[in-house]
Chimera marker file (.cmm) of the C-alpha trace (Angstrom):
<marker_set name="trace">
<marker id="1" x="23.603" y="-46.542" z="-9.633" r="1" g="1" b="0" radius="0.5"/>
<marker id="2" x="25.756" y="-43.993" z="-7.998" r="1" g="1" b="0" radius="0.5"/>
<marker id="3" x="25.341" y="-39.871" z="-8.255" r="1" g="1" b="0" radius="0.5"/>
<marker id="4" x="27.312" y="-37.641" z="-7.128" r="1" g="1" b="0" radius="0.5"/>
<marker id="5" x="27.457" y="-34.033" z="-6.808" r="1" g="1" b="0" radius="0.5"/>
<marker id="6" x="29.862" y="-31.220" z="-7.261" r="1" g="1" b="0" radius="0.5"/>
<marker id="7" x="30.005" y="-27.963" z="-4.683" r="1" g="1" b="0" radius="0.5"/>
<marker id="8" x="27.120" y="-25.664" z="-7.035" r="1" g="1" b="0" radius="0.5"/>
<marker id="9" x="24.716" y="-28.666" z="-7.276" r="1" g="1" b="0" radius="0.5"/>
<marker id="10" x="24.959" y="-29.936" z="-10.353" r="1" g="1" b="0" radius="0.5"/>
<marker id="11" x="24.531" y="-34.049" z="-10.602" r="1" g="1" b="0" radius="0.5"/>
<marker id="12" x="26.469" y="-36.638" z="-11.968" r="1" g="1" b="0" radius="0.5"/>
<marker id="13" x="25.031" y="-40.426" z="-12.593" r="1" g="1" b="0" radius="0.5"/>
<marker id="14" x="25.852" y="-43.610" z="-14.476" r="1" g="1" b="0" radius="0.5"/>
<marker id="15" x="23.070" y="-43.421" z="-16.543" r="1" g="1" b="0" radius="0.5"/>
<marker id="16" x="23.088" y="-42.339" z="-19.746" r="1" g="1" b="0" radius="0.5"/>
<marker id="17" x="19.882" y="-40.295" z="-20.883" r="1" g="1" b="0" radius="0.5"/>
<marker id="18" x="18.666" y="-41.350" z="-24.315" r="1" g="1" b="0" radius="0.5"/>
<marker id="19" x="16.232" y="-40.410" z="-26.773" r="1" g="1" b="0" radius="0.5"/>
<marker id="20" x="14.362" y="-42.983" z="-28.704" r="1" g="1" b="0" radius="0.5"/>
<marker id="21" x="14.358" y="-41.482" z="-32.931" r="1" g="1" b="0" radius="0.5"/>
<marker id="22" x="11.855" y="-43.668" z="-34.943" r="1" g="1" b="0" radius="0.5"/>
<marker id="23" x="13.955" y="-44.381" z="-38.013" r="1" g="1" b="0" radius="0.5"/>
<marker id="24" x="14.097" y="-46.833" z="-41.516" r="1" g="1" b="0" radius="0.5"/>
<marker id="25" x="17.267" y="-48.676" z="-41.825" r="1" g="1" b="0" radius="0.5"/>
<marker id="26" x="18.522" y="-49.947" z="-44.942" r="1" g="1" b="0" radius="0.5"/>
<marker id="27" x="21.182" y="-52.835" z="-44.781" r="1" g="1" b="0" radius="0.5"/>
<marker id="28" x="22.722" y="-54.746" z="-47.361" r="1" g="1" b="0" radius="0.5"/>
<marker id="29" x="19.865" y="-57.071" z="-47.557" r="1" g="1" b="0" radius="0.5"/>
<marker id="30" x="16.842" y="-55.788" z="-45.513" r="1" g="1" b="0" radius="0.5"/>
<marker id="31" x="14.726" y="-52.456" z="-44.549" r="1" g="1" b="0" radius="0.5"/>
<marker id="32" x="14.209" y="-51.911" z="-41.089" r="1" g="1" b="0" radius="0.5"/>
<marker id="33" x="12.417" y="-49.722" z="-39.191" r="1" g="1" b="0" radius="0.5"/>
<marker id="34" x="12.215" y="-49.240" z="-35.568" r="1" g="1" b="0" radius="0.5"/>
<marker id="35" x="13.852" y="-47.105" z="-32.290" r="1" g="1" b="0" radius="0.5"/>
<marker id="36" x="17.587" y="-45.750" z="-32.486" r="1" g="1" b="0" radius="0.5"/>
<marker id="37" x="18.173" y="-44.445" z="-29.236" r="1" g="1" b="0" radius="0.5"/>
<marker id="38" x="20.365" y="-41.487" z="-29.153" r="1" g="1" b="0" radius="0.5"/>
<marker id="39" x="22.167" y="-39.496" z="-26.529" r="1" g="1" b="0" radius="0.5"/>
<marker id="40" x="20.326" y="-36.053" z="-25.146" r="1" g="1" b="0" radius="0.5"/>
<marker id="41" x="20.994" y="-33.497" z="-27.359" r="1" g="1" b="0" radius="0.5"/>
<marker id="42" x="22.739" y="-35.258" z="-30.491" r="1" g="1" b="0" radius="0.5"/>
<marker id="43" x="22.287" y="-35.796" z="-34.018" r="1" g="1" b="0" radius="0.5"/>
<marker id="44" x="20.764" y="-39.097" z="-35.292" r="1" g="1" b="0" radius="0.5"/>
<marker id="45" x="24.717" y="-38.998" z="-37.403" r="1" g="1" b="0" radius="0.5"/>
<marker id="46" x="26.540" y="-38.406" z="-34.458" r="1" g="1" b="0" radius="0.5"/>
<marker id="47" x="24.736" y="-41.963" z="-33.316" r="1" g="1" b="0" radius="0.5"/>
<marker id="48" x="26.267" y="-43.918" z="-36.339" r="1" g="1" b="0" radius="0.5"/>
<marker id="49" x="29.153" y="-42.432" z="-35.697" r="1" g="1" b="0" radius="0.5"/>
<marker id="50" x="30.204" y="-44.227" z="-32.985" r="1" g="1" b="0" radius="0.5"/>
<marker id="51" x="32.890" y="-46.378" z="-33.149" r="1" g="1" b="0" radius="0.5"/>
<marker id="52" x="30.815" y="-49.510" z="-32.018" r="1" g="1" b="0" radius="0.5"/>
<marker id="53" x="30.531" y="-52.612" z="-34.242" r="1" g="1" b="0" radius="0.5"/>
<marker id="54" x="26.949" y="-52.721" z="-33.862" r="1" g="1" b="0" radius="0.5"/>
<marker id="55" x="23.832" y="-50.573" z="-33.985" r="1" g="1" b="0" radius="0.5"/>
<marker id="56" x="21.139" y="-50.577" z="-31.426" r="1" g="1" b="0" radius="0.5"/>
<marker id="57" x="17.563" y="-50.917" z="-32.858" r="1" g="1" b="0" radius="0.5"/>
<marker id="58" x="14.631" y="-51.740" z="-30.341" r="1" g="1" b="0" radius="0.5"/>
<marker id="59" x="10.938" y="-52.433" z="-31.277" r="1" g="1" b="0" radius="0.5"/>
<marker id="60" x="12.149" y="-53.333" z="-34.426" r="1" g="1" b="0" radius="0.5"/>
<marker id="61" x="10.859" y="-55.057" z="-37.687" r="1" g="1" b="0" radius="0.5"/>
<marker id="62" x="12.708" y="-56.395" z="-40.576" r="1" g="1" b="0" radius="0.5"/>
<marker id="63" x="10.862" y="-56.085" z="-43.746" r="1" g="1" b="0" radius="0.5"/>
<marker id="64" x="11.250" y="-57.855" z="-47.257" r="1" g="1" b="0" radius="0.5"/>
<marker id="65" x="13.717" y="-56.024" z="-49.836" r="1" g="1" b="0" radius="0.5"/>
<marker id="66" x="10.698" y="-53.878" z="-50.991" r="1" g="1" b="0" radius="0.5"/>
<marker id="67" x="9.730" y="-52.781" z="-47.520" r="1" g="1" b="0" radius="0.5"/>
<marker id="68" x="5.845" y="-54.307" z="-47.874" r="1" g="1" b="0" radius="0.5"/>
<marker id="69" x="6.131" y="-58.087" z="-45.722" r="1" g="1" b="0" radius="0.5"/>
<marker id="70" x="7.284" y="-58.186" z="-42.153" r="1" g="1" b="0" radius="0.5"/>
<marker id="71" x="9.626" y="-60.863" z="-42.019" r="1" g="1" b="0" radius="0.5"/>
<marker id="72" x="10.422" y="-60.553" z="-38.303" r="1" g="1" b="0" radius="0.5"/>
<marker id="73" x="9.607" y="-58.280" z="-35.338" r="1" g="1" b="0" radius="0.5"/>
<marker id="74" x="11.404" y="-58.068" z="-32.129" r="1" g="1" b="0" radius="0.5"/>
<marker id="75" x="12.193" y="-56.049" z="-28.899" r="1" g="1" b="0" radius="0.5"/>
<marker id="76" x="16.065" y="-55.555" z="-30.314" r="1" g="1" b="0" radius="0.5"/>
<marker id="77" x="18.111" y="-56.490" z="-33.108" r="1" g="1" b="0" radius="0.5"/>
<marker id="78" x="21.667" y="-55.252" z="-33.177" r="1" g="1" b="0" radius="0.5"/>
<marker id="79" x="23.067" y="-54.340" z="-36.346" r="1" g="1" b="0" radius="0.5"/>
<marker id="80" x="26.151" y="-54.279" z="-38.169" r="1" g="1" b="0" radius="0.5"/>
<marker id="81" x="27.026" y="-50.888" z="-38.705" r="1" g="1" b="0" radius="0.5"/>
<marker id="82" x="29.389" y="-51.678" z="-41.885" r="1" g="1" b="0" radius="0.5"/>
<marker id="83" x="26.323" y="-53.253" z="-43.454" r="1" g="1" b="0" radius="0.5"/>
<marker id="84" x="24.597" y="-50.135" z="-43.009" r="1" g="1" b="0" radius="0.5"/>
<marker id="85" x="23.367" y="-48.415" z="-46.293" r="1" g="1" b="0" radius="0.5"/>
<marker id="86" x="21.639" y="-45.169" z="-45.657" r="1" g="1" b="0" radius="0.5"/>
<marker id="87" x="19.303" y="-44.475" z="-42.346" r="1" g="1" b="0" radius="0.5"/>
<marker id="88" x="16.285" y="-41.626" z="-42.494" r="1" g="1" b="0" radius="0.5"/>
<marker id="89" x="14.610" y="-40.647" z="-39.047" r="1" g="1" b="0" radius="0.5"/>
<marker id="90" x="10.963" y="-40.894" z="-39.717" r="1" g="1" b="0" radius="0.5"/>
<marker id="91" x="10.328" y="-37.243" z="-39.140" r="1" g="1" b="0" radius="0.5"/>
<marker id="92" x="12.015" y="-36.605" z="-41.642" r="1" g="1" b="0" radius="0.5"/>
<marker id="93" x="10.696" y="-38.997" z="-44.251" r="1" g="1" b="0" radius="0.5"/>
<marker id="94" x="8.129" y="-37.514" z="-46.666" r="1" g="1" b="0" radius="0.5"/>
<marker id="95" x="6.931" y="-39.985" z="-49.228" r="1" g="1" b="0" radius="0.5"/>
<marker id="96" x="7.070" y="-39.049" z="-52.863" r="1" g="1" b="0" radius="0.5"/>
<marker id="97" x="3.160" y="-38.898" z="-53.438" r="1" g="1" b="0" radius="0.5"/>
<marker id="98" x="3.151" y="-35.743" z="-50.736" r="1" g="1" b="0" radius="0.5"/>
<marker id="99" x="5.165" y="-33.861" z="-52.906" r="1" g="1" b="0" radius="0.5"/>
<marker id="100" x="2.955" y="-33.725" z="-56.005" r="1" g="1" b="0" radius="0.5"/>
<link id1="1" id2="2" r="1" g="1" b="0" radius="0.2"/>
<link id1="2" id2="3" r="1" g="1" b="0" radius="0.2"/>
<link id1="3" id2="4" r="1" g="1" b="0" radius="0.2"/>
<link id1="4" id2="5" r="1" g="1" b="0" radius="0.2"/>
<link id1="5" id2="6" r="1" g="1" b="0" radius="0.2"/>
<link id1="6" id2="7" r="1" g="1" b="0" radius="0.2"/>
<link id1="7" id2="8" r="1" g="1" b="0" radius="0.2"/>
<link id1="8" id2="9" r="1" g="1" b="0" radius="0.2"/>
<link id1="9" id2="10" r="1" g="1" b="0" radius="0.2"/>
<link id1="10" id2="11" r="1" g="1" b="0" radius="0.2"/>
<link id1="11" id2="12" r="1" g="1" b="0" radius="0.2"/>
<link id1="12" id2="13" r="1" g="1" b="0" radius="0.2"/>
<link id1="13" id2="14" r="1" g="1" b="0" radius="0.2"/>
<link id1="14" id2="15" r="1" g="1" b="0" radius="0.2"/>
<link id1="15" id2="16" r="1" g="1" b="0" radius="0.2"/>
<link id1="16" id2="17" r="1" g="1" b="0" radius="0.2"/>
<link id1="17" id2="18" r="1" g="1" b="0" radius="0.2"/>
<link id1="18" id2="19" r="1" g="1" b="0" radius="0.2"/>
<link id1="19" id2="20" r="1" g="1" b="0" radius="0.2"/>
<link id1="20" id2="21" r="1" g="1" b="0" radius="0.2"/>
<link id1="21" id2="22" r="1" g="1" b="0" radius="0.2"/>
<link id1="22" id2="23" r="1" g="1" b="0" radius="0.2"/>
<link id1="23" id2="24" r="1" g="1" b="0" radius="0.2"/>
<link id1="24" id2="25" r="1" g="1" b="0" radius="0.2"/>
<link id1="25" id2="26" r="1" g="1" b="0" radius="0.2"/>
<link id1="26" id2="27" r="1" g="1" b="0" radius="0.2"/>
<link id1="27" id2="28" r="1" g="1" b="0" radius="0.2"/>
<link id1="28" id2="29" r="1" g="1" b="0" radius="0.2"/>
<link id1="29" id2="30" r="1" g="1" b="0" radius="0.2"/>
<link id1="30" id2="31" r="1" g="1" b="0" radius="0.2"/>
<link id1="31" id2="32" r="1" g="1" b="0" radius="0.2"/>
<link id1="32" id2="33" r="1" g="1" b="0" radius="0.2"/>
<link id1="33" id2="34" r="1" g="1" b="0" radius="0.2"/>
<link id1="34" id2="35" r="1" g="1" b="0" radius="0.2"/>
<link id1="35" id2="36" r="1" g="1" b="0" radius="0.2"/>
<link id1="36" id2="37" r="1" g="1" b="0" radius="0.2"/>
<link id1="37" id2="38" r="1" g="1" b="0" radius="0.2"/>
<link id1="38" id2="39" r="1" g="1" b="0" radius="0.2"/>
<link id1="39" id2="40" r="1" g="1" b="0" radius="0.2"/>
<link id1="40" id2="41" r="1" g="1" b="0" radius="0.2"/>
<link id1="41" id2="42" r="1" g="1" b="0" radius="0.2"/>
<link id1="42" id2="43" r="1" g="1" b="0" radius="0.2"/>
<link id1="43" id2="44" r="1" g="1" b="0" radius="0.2"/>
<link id1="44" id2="45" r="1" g="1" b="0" radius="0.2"/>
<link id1="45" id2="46" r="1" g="1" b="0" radius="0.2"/>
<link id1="46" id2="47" r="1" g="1" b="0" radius="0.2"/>
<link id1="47" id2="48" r="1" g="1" b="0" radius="0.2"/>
<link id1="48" id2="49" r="1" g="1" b="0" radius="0.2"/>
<link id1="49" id2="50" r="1" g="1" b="0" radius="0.2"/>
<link id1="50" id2="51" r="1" g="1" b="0" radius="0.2"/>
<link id1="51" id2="52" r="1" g="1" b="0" radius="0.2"/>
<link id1="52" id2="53" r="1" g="1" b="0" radius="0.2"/>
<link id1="53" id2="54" r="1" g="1" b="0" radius="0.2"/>
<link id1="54" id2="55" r="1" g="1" b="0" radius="0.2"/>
<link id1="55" id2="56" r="1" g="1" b="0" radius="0.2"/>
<link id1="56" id2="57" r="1" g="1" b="0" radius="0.2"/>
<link id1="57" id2="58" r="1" g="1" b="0" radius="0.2"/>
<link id1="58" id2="59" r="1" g="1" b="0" radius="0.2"/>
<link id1="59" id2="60" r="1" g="1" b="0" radius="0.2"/>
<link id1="60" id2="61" r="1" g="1" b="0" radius="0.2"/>
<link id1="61" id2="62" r="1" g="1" b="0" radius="0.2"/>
<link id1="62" id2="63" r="1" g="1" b="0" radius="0.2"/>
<link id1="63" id2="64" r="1" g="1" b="0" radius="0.2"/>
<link id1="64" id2="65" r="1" g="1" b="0" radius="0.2"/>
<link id1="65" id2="66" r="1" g="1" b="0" radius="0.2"/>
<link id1="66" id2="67" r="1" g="1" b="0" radius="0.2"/>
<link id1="67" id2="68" r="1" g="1" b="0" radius="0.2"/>
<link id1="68" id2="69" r="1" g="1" b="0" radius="0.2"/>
<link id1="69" id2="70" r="1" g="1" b="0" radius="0.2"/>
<link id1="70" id2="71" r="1" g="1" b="0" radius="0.2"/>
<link id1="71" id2="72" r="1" g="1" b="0" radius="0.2"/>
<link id1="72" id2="73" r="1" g="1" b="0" radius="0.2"/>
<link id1="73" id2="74" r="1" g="1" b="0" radius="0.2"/>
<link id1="74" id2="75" r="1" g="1" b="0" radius="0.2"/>
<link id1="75" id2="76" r="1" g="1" b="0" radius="0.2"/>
<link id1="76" id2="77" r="1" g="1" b="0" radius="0.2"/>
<link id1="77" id2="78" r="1" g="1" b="0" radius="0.2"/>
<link id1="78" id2="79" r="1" g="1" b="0" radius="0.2"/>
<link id1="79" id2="80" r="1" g="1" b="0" radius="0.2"/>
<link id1="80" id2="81" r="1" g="1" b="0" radius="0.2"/>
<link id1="81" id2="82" r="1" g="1" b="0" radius="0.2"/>
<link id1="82" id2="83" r="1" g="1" b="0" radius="0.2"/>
<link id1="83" id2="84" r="1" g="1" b="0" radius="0.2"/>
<link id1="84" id2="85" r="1" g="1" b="0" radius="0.2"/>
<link id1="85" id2="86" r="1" g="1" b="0" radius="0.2"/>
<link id1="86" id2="87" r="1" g="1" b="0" radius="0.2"/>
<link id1="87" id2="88" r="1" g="1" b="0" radius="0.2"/>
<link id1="88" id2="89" r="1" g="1" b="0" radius="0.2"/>
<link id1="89" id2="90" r="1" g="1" b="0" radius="0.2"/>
<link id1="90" id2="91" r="1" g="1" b="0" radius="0.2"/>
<link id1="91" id2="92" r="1" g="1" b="0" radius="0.2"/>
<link id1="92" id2="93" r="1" g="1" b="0" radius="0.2"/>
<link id1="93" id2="94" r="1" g="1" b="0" radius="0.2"/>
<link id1="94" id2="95" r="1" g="1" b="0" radius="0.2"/>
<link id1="95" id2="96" r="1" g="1" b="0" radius="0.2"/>
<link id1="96" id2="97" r="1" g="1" b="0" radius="0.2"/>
<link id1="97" id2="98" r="1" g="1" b="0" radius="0.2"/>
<link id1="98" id2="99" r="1" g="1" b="0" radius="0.2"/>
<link id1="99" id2="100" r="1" g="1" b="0" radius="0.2"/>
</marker_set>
């Protein structure tokens, strides 16, 4: 790892500075929900945005079509972002029985 700095102190690294966004991930074919790791001070959309053929997605686990079995659970999957349906950060979720 190398920093560097300019003449009025500010730093410079390699490392990129991430934030880990607990989020459900619906594919083609499965629901998954686990850690999306953004960059400091983006959106969750500016994430999928990327022009990357796959999506990050650590301490994950890959549930059955209607989101009730754990089928798998691992450290990372990567993920085809073209088989991507929709994505909600967990934060954000609020389930239809809070609403009544």
């Amino acid at each position: 790892m190398s920093i560097e700095f300019d003449p009025k102190g500010k730093f410079f690294t390699d490392i990129i500075t991430k934030e880990a966004v607990s989020a459900l991930v619906q594919t083609t074919t499965h629901l998954l929900r686990g850690y999306i790791h953004v960059r400091h001070e983006a959106r969750l959309k500016d994430e999928l945005d990327l022009d990357e053929p796959f999506l990050a997605i650590t301490d994950a686990k890959i549930l059955s079509a209607d989101g009730q079995t754990v089928l798998y659970q691992t450290n990372f999957v990567a993920v085809q972002r073209r088989r991507i349906v929709w994505v909600i950060a967990e934060n954000d979720l609020v389930r239809q029985s809070e609403t009544k």
